[in-house]
C-alpha positions as CSV (number, residue, x, y, z in Angstrom):
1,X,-39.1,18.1,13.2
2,X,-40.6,16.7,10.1
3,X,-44.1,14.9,10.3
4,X,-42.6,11.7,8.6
5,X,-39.4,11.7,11.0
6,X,-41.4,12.3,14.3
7,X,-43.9,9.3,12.9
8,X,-40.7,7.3,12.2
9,X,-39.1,7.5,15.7
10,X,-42.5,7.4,17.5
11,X,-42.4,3.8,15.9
12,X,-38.8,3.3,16.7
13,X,-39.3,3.5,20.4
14,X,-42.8,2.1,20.5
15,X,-42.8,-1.4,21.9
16,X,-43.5,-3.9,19.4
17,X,-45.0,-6.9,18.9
18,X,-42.9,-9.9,20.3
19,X,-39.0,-10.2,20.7
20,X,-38.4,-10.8,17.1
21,X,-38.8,-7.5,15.8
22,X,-36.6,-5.7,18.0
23,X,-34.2,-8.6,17.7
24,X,-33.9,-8.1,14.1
25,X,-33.8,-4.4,14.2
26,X,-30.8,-4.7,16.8
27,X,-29.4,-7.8,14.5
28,X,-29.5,-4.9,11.9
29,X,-27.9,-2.4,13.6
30,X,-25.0,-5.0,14.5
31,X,-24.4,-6.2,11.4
32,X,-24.0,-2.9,9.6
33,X,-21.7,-1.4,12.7
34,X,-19.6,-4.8,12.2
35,X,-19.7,-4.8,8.6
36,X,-18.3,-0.5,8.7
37,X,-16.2,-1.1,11.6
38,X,-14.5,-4.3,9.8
39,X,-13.9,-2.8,6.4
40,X,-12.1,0.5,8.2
41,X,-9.9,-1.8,10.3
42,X,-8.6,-3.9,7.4
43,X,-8.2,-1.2,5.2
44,X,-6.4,0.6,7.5
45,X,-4.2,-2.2,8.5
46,X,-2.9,-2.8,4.5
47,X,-2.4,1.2,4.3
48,X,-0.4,0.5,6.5
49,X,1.4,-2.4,5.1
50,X,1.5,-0.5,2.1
51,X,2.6,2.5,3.3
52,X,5.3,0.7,5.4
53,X,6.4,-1.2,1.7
54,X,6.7,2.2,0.1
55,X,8.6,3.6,2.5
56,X,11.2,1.0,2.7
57,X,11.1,0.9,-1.8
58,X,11.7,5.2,-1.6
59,X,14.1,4.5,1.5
60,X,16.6,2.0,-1.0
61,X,15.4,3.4,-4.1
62,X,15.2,6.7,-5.4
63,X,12.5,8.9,-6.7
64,X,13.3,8.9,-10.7
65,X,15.9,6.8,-12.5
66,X,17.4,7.9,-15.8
67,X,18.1,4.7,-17.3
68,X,20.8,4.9,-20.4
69,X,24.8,4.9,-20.9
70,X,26.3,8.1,-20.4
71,X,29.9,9.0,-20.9
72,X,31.6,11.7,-18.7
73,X,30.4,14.9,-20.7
74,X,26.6,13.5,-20.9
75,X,26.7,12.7,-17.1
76,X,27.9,16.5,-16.4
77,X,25.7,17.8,-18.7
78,X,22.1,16.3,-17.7
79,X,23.0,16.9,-14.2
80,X,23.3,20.4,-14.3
81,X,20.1,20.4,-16.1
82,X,18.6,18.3,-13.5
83,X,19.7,20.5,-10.3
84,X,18.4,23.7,-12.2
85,X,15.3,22.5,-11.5
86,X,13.2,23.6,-8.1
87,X,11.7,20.5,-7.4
88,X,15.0,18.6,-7.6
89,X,16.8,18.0,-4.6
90,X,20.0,15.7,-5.4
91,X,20.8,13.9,-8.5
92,X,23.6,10.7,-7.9
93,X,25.6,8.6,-10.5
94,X,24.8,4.8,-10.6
95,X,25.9,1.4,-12.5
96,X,23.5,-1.8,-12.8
97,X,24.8,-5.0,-14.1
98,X,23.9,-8.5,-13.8
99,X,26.7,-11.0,-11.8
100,X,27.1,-14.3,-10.2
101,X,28.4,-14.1,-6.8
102,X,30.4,-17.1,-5.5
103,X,32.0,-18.2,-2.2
104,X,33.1,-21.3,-0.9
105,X,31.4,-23.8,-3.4
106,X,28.0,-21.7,-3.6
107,X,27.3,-19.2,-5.8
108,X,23.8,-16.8,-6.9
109,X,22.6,-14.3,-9.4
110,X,22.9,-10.8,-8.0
111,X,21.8,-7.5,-9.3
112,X,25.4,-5.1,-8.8
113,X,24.8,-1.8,-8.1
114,X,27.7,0.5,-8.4
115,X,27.5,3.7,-6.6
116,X,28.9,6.6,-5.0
117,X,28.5,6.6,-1.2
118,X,29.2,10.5,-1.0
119,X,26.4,11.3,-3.1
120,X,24.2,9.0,-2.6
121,X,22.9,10.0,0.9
122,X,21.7,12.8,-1.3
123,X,19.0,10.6,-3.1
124,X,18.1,7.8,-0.7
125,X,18.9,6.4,2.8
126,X,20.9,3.2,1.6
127,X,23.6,4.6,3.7
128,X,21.9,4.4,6.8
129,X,20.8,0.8,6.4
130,X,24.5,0.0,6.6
131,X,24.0,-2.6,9.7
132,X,27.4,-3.3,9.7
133,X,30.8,-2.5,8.4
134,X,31.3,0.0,6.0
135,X,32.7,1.2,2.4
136,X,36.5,0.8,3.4
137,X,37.8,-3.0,3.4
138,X,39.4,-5.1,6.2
139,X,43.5,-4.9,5.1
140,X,44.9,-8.3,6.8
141,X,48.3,-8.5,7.6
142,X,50.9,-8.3,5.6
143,X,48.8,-7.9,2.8
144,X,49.6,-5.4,-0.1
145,X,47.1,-5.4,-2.3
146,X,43.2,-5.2,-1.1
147,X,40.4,-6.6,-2.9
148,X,37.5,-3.7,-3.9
149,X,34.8,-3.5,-1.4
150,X,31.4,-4.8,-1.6
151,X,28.3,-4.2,0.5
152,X,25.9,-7.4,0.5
153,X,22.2,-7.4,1.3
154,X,21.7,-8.8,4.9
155,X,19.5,-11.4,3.4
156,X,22.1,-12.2,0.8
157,X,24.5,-12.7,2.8
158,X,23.2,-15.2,5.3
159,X,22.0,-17.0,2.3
160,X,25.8,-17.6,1.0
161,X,27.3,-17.8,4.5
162,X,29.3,-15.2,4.7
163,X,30.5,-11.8,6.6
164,X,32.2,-8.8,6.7
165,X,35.8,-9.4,6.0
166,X,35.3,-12.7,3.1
167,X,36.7,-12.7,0.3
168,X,34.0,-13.4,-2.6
169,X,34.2,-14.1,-6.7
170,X,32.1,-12.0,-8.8
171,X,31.7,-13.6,-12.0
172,X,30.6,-11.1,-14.7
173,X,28.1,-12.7,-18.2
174,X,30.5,-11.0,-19.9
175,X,33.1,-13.1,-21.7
176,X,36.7,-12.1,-22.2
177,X,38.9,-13.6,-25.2
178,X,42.1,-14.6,-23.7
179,X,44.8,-16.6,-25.4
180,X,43.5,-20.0,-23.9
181,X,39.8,-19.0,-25.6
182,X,36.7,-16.5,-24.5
183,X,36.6,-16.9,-20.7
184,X,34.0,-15.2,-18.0
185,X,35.3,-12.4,-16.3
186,X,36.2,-13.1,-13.0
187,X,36.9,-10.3,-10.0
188,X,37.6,-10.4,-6.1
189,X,36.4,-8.4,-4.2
190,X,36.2,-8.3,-0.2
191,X,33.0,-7.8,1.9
192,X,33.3,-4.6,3.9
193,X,29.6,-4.3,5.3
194,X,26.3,-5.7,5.4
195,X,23.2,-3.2,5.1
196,X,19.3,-4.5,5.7
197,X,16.3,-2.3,3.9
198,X,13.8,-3.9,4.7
199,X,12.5,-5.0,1.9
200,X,13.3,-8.8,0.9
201,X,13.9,-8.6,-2.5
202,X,16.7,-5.8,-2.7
203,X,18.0,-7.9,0.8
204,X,18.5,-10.9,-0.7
205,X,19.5,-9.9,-4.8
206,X,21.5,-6.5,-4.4
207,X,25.2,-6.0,-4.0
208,X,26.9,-2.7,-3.5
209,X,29.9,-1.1,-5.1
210,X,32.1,2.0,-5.5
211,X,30.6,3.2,-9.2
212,X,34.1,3.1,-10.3
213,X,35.2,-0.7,-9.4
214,X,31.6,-1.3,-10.7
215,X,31.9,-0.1,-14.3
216,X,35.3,-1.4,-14.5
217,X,34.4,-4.9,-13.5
218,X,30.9,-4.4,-15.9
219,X,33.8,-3.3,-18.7
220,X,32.2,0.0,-18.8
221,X,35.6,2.2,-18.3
222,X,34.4,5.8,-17.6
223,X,30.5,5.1,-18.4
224,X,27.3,5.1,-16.1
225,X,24.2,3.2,-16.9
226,X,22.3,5.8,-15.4
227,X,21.4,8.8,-13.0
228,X,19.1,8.8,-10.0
229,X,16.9,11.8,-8.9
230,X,15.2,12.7,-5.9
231,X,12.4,15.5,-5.5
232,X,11.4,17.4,-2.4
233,X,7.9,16.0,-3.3
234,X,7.5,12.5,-4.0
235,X,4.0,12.3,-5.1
236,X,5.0,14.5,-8.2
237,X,7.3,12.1,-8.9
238,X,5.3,11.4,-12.6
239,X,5.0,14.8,-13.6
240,X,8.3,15.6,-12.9
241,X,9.4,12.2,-14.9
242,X,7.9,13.3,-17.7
243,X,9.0,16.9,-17.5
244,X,12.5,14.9,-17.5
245,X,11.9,12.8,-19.8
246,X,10.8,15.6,-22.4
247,X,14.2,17.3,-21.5
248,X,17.0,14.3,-22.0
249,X,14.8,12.9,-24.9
250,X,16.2,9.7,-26.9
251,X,18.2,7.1,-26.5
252,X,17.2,7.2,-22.4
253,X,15.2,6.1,-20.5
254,X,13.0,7.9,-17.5
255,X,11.1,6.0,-14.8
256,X,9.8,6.2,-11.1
257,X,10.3,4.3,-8.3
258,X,6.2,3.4,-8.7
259,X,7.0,2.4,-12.3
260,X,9.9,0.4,-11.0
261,X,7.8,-1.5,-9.0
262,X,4.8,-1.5,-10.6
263,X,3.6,-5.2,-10.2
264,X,4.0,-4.9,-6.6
265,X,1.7,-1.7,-6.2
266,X,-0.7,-3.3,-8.9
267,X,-1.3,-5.9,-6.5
268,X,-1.4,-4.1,-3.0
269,X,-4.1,-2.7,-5.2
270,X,-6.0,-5.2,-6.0
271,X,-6.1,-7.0,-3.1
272,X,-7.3,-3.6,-1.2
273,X,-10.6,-3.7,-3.5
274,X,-11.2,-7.5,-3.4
275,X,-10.9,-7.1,0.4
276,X,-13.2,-3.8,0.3
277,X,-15.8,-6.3,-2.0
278,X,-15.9,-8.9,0.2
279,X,-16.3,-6.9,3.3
280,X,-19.1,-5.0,1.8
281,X,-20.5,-8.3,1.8
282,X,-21.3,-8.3,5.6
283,X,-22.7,-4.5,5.0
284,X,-25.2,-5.6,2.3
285,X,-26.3,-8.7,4.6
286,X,-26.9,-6.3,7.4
287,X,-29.0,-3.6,4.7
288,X,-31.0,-6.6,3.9
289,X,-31.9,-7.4,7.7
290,X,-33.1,-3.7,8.2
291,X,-35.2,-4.8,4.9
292,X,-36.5,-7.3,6.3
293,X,-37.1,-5.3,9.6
294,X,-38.9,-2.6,7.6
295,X,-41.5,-5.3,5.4
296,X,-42.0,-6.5,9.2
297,X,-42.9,-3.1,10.6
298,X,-45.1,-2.2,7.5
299,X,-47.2,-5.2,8.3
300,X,-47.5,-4.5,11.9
301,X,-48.7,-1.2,11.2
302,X,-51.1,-1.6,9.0
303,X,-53.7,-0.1,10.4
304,X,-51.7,2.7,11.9
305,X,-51.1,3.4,7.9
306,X,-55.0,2.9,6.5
307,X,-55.6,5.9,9.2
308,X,-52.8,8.2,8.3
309,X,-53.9,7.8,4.6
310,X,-57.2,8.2,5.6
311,X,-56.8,11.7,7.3
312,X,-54.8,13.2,4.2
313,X,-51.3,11.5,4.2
314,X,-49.8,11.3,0.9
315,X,-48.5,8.2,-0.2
316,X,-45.2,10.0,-0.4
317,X,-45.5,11.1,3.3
318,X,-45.5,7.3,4.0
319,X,-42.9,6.2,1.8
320,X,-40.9,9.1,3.5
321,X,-41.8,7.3,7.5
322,X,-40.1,4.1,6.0
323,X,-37.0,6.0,4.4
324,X,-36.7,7.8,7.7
325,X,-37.2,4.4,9.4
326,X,-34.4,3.1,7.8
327,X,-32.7,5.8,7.7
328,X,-31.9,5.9,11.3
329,X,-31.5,2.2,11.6
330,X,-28.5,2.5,9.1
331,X,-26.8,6.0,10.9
332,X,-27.1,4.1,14.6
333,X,-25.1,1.1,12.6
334,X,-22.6,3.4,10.5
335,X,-22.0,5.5,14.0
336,X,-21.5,2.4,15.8
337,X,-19.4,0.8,13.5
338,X,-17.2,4.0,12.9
339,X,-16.7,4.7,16.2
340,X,-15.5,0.9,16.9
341,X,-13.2,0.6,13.7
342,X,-11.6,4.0,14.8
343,X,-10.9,2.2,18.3
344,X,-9.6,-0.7,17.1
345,X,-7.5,0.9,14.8
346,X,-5.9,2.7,18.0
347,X,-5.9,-0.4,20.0
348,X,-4.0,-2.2,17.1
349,X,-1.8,0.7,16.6
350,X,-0.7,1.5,20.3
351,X,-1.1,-2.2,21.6
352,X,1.6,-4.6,20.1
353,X,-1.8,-7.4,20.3
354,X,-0.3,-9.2,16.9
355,X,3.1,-9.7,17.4
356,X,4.9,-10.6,14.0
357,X,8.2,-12.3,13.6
358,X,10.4,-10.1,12.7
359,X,13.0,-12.6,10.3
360,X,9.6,-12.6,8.0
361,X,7.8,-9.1,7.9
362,X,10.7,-7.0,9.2
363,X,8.3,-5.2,11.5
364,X,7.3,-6.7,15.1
365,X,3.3,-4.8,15.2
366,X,0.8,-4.8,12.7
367,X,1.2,-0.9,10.9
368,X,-2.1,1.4,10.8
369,X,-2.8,4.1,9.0
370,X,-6.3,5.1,8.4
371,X,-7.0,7.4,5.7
372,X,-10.1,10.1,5.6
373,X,-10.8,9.0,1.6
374,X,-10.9,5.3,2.9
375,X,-13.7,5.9,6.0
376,X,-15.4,8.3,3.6
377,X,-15.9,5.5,0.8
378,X,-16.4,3.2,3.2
379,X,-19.9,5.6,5.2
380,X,-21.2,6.8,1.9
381,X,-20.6,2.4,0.3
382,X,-22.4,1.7,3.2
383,X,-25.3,4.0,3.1
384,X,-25.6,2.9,-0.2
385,X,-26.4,-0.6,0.5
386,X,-29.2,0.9,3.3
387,X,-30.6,3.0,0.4
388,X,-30.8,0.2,-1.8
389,X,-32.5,-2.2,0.9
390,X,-35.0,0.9,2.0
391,X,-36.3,0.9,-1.5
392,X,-38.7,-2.2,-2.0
393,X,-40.5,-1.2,1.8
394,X,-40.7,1.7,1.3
395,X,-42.6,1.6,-1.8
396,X,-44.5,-1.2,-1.5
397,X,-45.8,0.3,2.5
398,X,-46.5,3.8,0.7
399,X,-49.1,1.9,-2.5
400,X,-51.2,-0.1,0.1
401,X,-54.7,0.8,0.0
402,X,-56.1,2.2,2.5
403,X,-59.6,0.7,3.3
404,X,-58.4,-2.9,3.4
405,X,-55.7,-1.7,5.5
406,X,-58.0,-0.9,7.9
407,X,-60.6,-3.3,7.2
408,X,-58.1,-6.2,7.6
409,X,-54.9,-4.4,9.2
């Protein structure tokens, strides 16, 4: 053991003068444990929000979209190219269009997605969000000919009233030119399931089609508007993209499922730092109470320091008492605080203690998921702050002089 550190916890466990300097060496200690074990539990708490979003977005969405029209021949040729490669694991033909639905006097914008339900399950798990129904549509009696099927968000269709079985108008923003003038074009088709992602905004805006009835109702005969691609690694997602992208070259149009919702993940983002800011907050309050323990301490000892200077201690063995000093006051905080972050992550994880209403987040317990880069930014950020508050003590102890400080300590 060091000089400075056995000096440093010899004044650690002395007993000071009065309450208030241990009180504000164990308010210190608080306050940074508090301040570590707050920032880990709410950072772990939106990973896990934002984990939980991303996996419902990759669940209904897939990995890479080639966006652009494609007639037969194109559509066989990229995806051949496309399953050559390794990291490919299923490519699927799709059609987006805009529509109106309509039903019963109410009517809303809806994104139309054609698709085929055969290969689809090979680049997302829209299939198993079917809560209800499925592709083939209810034939009544007596009837002959049977509308198309369409699938409905859950969300979408509580919102227009309806279930499995209605009949529903799509009305296309295409125009036809008909004897009688340019008209919309109009189509039935007949709801033959329901499916819930659990994410709001394809719940309550997507519809679902066969890819054929799709294009033909978008007047796109034999054409796609596009190809998606899923990888057996979804973090390479942007190389592969632009691998892609170098490969089909002009007139389309590569993007990932990150790129597609880019707003979204800009502000999970952001709010994750703003929250880590203002949480570091309580962390730099706490660094500035072990400042203000330190100045304390340095004036109590006094003396104690005019006779260490005065039997050969350097000044920088004295700065080195206080930076060990602090140093220990900040490690009993960050070990504290780690230790009760980690636990209430578990608590919070294990314990349904917030229960959420499921209509609004889709999830009934608050998600967790700590990550090691998080609690490591989070220790080093906080032994920062200790550093930074160590510094003015520390010096200004070390440069006192030492015959007034024993004259007058």
């Amino acid at each position: 053991m060091s000089f400075e550190l056995f000096i440093a916890e010899r004044y650690l466990k002395a007993k000071r003068k009065g309450l208030f300097a241990v009180i504000t060496t164990l308010i210190a200690v608080a306050g940074v444990a508090v301040g570590v074990a707050a920032m880990i539990t709410t950072l772990s708490v939106m990973n896990g929000f934002q984990q939980d979003i991303q996996s419902k977005i990759i669940g209904a969405q897939a990995h890479i979209v080639i966006f652009g029209e494609m007639d037969a021949a194109a559509r066989t040729a990229i995806t051949s190219r496309l399953l050559h490669d390794r990291e490919v694991r299923g490519v699927s033909p799709m059609v987006l269009g805009q529509a109106i639905l309509s039903f019963n006097r109410r009517s809303s914008g809806i994104v139309l997605r054609g698709l085929d339900p055969d290969q689809e399950i090979n680049v997302s798990n829209l299939m198993a969000s079917i809560t209800g129904g499925g592709w083939e549509p209810r034939r009544r009696l007596n009837e002959k000919d049977v509308p198309p099927a369409i699938i409905l968000g859950e969300e979408l269709a509580r919102n227009m009233a309806v279930w499995i079985g209605d009949d529903v108008v799509l009305i296309s923003p295409q125009s036809m030119d008909t004897g009688f003038g340019i008209l919309p074009k109009m189509k039935k088709f007949r709801i033959s399931g329901v499916l819930k992602t659990g994410y709001y905004e394809f719940d309550n805006t997507m519809a679902y089609a066969r890819v054929t009835e799709a294009a033909d109702f978008l007047g796109m005969g034999d054409k796609i508007t596009g190809l998606e691609v899923k990888l057996d690694d979804v973090d390479r997602a942007g190389e592969v993209a632009r691998r892609i992208k170098r490969g089909v070259g002009f007139p389309y149009m590569v993007k990932t499922f990150s790129d597609m919702n880019s707003t979204l993940y800009a502000a999970l983002k952001l709010e994750k730092f703003v929250m880590f800011l203002i949480l570091g907050l309580i962390v730099l309050v706490a660094a500035l109470n072990i400042s203000s323990n330190l100045i304390l301490l340095g004036t109590e000892k006094m003396r104690d320091i005019g006779i260490l200077r005065a039997i050969g201690a350097t000044p920088r063995k004295i700065q080195n008492v206080f930076w060990w000093e602090g140093f220990l006051i900040g490690t009993t905080g960050i070990a504290l605080g780690l230790a009760l972050g980690l636990t209430l992550c578990w608590i919070i994880s294990t314990f349904n203690i917030v229960e959420l209403p499921s209509d609004v987040y889709y999830i009934t317990r608050v998600p967790v998921s700590i990550r090691p880069a998080d609690v490591l930014l989070v220790v080093l950020g906080s032994y920062l702050l200790c550093f930074v508050a160590i510094l003015y003590p520390a010096i200004r102890t070390s440069r006192v002089n030492p015959v007034d400080a024993i004259r007058y300590g």
